[in-house]
C-alpha positions as CSV (number, residue, x, y, z in Angstrom):
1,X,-2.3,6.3,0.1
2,X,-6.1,5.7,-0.1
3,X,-6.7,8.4,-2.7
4,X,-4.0,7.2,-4.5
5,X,-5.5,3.7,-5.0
6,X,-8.6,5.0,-5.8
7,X,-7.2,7.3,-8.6
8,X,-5.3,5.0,-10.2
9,X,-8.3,1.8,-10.0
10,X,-10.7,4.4,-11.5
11,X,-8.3,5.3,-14.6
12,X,-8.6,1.3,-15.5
13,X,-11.2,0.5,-17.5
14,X,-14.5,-0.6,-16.6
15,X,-15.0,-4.4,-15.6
16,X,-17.5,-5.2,-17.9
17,X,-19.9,-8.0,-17.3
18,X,-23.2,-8.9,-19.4
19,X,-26.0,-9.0,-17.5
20,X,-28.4,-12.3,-17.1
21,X,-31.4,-12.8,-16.5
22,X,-32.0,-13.7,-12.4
23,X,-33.8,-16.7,-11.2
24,X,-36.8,-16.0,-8.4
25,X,-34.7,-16.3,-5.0
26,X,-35.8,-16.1,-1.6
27,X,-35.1,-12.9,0.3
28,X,-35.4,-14.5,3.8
29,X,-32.4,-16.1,2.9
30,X,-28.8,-15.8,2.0
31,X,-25.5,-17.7,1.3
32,X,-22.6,-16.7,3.7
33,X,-19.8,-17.5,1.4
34,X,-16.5,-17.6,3.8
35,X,-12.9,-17.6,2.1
36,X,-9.8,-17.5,4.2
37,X,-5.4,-17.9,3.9
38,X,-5.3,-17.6,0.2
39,X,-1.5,-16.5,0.5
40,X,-2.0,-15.3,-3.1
41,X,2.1,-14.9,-4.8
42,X,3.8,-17.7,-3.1
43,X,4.8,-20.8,-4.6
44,X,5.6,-24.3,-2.8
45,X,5.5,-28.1,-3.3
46,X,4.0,-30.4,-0.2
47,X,6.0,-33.8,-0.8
48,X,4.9,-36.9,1.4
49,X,6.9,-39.8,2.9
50,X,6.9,-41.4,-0.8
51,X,7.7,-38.1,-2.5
52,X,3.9,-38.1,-3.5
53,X,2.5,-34.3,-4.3
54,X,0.5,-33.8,-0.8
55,X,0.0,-30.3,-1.9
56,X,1.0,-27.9,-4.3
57,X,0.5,-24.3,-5.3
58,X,1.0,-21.2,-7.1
59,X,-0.9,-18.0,-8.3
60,X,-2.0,-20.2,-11.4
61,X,-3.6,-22.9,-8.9
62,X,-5.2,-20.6,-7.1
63,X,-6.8,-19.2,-9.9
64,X,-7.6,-22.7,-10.9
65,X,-9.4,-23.3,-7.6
66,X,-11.2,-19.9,-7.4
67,X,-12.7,-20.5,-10.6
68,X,-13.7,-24.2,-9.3
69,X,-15.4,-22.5,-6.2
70,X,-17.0,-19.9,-8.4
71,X,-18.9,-23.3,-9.9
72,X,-19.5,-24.7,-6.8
73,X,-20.7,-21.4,-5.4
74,X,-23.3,-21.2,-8.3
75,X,-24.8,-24.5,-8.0
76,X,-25.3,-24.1,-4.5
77,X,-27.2,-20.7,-5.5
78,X,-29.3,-23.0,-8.0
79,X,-29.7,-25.5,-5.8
80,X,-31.1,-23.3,-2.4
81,X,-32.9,-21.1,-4.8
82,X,-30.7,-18.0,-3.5
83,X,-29.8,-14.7,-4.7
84,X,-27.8,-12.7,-2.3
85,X,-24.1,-13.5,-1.2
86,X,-22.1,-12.1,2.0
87,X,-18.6,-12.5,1.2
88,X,-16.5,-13.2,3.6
89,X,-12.9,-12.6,3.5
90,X,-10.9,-14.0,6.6
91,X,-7.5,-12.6,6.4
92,X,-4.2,-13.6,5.0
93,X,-5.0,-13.0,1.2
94,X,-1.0,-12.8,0.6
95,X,2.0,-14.3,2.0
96,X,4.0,-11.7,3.1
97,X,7.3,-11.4,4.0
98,X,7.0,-12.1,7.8
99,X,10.4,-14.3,7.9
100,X,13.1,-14.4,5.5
101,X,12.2,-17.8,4.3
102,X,8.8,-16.9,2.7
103,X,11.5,-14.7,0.1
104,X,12.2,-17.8,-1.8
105,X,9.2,-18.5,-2.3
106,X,7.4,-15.8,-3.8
107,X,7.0,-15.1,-7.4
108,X,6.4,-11.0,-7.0
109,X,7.3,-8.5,-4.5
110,X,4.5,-8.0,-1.7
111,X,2.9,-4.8,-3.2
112,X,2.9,-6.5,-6.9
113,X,1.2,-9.4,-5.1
114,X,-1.4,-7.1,-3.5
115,X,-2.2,-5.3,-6.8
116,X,-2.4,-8.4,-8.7
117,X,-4.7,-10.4,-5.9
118,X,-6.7,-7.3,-5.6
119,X,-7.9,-6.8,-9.4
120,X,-8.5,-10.5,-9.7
121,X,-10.4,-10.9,-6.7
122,X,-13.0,-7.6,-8.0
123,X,-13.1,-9.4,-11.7
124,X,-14.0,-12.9,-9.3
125,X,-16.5,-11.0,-7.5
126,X,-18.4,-9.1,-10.6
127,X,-18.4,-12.8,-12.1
128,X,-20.4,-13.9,-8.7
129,X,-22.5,-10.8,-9.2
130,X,-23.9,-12.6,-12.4
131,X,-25.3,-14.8,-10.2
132,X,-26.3,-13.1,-7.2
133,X,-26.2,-9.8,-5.6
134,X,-22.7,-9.9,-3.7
135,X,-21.8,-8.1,-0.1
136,X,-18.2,-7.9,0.8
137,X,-16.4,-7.5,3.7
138,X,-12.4,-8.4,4.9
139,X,-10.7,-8.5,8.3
140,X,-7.0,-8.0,8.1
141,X,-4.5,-10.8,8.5
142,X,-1.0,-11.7,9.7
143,X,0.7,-11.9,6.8
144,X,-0.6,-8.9,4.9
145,X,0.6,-6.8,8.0
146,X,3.4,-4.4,7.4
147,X,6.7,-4.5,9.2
148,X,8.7,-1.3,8.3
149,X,12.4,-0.8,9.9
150,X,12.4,-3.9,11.6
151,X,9.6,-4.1,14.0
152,X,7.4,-6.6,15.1
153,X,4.2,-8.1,14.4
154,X,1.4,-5.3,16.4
155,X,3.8,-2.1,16.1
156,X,2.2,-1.1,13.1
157,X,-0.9,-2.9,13.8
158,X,-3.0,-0.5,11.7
159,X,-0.5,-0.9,8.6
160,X,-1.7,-3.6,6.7
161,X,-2.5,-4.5,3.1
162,X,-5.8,-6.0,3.0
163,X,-7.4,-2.6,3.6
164,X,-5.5,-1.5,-0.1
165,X,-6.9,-5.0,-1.2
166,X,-10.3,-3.7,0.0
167,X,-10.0,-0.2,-1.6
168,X,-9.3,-1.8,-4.9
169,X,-11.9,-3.5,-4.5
170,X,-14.7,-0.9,-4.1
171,X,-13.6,1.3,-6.6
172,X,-13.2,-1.1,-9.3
173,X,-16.7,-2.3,-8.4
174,X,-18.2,0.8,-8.2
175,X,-20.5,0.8,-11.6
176,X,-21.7,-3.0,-10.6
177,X,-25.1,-2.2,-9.0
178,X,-25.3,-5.6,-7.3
179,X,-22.5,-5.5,-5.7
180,X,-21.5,-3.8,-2.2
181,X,-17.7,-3.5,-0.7
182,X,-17.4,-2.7,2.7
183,X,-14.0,-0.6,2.4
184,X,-13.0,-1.0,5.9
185,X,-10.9,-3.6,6.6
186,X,-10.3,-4.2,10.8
187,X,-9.4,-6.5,13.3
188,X,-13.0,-7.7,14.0
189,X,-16.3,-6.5,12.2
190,X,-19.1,-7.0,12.8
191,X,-21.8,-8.3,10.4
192,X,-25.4,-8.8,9.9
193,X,-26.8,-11.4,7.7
194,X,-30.9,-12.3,8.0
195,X,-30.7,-10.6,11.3
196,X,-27.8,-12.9,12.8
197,X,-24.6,-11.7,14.1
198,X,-21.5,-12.6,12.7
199,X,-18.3,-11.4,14.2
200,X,-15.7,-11.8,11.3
201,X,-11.6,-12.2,12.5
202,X,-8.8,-13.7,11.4
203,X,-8.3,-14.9,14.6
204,X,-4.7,-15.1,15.3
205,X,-4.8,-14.0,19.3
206,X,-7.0,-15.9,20.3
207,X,-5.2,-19.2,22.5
208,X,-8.6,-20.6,23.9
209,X,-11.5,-20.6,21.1
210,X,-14.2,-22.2,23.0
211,X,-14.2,-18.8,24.6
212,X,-13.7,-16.5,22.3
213,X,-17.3,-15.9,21.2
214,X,-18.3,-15.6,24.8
215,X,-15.3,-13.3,25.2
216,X,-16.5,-10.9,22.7
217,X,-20.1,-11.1,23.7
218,X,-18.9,-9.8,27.3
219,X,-16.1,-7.8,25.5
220,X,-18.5,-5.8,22.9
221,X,-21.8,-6.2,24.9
222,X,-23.0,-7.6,21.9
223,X,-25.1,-10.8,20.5
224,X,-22.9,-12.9,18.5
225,X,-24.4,-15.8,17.0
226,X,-21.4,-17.1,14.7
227,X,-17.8,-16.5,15.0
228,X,-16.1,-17.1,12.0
229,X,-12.2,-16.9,11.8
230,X,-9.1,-18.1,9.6
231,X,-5.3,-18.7,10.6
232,X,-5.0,-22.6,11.0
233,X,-5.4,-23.7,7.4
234,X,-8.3,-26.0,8.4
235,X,-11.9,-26.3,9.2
236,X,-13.6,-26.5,12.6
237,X,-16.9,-26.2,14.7
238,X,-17.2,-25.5,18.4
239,X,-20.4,-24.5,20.4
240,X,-19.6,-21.4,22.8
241,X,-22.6,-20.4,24.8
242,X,-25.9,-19.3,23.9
243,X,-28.2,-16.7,22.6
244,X,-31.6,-16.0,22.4
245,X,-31.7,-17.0,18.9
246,X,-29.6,-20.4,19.5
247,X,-26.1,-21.3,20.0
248,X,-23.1,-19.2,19.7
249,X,-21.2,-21.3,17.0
250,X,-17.3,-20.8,16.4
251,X,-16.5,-21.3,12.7
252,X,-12.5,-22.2,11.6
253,X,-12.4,-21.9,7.6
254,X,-10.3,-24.2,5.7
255,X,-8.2,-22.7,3.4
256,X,-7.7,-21.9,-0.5
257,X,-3.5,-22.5,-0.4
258,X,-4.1,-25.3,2.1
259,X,-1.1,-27.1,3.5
260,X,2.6,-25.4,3.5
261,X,5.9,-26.5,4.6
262,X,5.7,-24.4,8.0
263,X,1.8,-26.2,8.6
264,X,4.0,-29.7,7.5
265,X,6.7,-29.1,10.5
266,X,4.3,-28.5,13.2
267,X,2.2,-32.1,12.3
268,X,-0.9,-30.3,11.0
269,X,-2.7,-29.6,7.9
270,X,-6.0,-29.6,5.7
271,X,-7.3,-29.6,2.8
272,X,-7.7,-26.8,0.5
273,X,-11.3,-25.3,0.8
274,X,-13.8,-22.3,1.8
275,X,-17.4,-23.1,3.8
276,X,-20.6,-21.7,3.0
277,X,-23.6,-21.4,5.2
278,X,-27.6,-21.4,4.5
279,X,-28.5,-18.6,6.7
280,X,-32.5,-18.0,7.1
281,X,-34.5,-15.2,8.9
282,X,-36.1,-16.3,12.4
283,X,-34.3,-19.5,11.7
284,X,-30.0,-19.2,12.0
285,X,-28.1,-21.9,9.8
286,X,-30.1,-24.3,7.4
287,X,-27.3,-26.5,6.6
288,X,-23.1,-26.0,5.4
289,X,-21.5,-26.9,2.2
290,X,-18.0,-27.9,3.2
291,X,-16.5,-27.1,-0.3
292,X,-13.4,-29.3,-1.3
293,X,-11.0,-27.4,-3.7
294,X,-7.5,-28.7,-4.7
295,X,-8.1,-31.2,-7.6
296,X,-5.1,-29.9,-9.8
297,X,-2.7,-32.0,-7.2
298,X,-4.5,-35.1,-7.3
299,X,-2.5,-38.4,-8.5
300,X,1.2,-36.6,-7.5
């Protein structure tokens, strides 16, 4: 199936992009640019108690807020005086079909969606690289998990879409010489950024997260300075433990769909957004830019 994705991203044409001339930026540092749950295909209307528009979304609205990050993104790279970007993609890039519900609600079939969210995210990404050199790495998610003849969530754990998301990726990407793909999308992985730790996960087995950096430290007998994870639709920051280069800090990213209807039932919810981090050599975390997406639903 791999070879097959490859063969048939290669006979697209090139992405073309025209390069710029790059600003001075400091190679001691690097923008950690986290984006998680975009449930790219599906389509839904958040209504509150006075049938005001709480949330709404679609494939056009995330495109819409994708291209508001990507100018958010780049005025934050003006503004730190940074050119290198480690992409961070957190899981649950499509819906899925993980209950019969999610059916009316999506616009294509699951592989259409994956094809489609795929070659927009590598023509989102060779925009970045304009910018910045770009680093790109994906965990697998929930949703994106395949559950052929009936089985259950973890039966095919290792069948999941976002590694053909990832795939795309590198091969449409190929000719841009600033930007990297990781091709391996996993559970957990494992990445270095200025000489920090970052274990990246979507996060959805974890029931206790105050300890799951320390679990993973014992687990993996391995330093890990930030845990950075998906799932809940909203942000959050927990200290867990300590390292000899600081604190072990568990990162929740908000998400690009933000709230749905099942999120609306259980009493919880966030705002659509992504989180990126300052991170500096011999220092850790400079500062975080919350980023706030989801203008399109504004006034109902």
């Amino acid at each position: 199936m791999r070879d097959e994705v490859v063969r048939a991203a290669k006979s697209l044409p090139d992405i073309q992009i025209v390069p710029q001339t790059r600003r001075g930026g400091q190679k001691e540092r690097s923008l950690v640019l986290c984006v998680a749950d975009c449930h790219y295909g599906a389509e839904w209307t958040i209504r509150g108690l006075r049938e005001e528009v709480l949330n709404a979304y679609s494939p056009e609205i995330f495109e819409a807020r994708m291209a508001d990050l990507l100018g958010q993104v780049r005025a934050i790279l003006d503004r730190e005086q940074l050119n290198h970007v480690t992409l961070l993609l957190c899981g649950d890039a499509l819906d899925g079909m993980l209950r019969s519900s999610q059916l009316m609600r999506l616009r294509w079939g699951v592989v259409e969606s994956c094809m489609r969210y795929a070659e927009y995210m590598a023509r989102w990404v060779s925009a970045l690289s304009l910018y910045a050199d770009v680093d790109v790495y994906g965990v697998d998610g929930n949703h994106s998990e395949i559950r052929p003849l009936g089985s259950r969530r973890g039966e095919f754990e290792n069948e999941n879409l976002e590694k053909i998301i990832l795939w795309h990726m590198a091969a449409r990407l190929r000719n841009i010489s600033a930007v990297r793909v990781d091709e391996q999308a996993a559970k957990r992985k494992l990445v270095k950024v200025q000489g920090y730790s970052i274990l990246l996960s979507h996060d959805t087995e974890t029931r206790a997260l105050e300890e799951a950096a320390k679990q993973a430290m014992l687990l993996y007998n391995e330093r890990i300075d930030f845990m950075i994870c998906g799932h809940k639709h909203r942000e959050r920051e927990l200290i867990s433990g300590y390292t000899d280069s600081g604190n072990a800090v568990i990162l929740r990213v908000p998400s690009i769909c933000g709230m749905d209807d099942y999120a609306q039932r259980l009493g919880y919810g966030g705002q659509p957004g992504a989180l990126a981090l300052v991170i500096e050599a011999g220092y850790g975390r400079r500062c975080s830019y919350p980023i706030c997406l989801g203008g399109e639903t504004d006034g109902g």
